[in-house]
C-alpha positions in Angstrom: -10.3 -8.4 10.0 -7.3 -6.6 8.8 -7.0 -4.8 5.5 -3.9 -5.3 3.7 -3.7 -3.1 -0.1 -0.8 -3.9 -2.5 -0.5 -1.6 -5.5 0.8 -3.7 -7.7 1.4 -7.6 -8.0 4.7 -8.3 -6.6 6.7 -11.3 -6.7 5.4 -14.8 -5.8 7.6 -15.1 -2.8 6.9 -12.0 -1.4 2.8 -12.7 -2.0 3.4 -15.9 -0.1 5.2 -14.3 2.9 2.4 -11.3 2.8 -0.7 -14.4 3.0 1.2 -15.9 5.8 -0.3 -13.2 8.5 -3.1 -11.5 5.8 -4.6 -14.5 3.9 -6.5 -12.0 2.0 -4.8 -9.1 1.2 -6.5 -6.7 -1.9 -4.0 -6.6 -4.6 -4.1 -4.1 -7.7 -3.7 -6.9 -10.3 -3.8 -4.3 -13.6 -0.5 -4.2 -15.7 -0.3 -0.6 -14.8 -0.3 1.2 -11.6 -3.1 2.7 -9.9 -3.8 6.3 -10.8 -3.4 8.9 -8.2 -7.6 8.9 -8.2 -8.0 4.7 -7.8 -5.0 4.6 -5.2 -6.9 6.9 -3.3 -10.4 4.9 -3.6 -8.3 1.8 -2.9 -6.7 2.6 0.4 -10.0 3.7 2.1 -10.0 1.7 5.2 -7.1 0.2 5.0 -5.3 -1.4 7.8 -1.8 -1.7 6.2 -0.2 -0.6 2.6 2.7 -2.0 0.1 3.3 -0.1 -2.1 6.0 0.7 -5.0 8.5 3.3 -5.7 5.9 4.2 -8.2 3.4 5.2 -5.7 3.2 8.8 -3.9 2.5 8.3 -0.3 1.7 11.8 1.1 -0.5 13.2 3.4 -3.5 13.2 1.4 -3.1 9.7 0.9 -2.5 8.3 4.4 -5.6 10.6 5.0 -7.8 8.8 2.7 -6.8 5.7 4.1 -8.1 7.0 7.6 -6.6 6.8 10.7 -6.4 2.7 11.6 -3.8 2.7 8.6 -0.8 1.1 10.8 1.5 0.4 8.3 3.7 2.0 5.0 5.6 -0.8 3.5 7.7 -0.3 0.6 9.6 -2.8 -2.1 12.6 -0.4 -2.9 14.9 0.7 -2.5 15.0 4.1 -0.5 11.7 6.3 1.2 12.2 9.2 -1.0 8.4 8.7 -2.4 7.0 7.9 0.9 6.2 11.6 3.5 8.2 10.0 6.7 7.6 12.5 8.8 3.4 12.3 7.8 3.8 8.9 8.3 5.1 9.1 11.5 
């Protein structure tokens, strides 16, 4: 099955488009983000991430997630938090 993570809870609409193709996607449901140290415990094994402007996703990070991780999604504007050319 895949593994979707979302680091924090997004908007209803965007939930229900997200269960559409991953009924069961993990979602960080605290009122504040992840730490650096439970965003990396929480993408372990991961097939796919969407994350927030809020969230650092470098090398180390894609890393922890291992290497199925198929996916960096973002809800903002810009990539200037996300390492593109790790990712890619």
């Amino acid at each position: 099955m895949t593994r979707i993570f979302i680091t924090r809870l997004i908007p209803d609409l965007g939930l229900t488009l997200v269960k559409e193709h991953f009924p069961a996607p993990e979602i960080w449901k605290h009122d504040l983000p992840p730490t650096r140290e439970q965003l990396l415990e929480n993408v372990r094994g991961v097939d796919g991430l969407l994350c927030l402007l809020t969230e650092r996703i470098d090398a180390e990070l894609m890393d922890a997630a291992g290497p199925q991780l198929k996916v960096i999604s973002s809800m903002s504007v810009g990539v200037d938090h996300i390492d593109v050319a790790e990712a890619t």
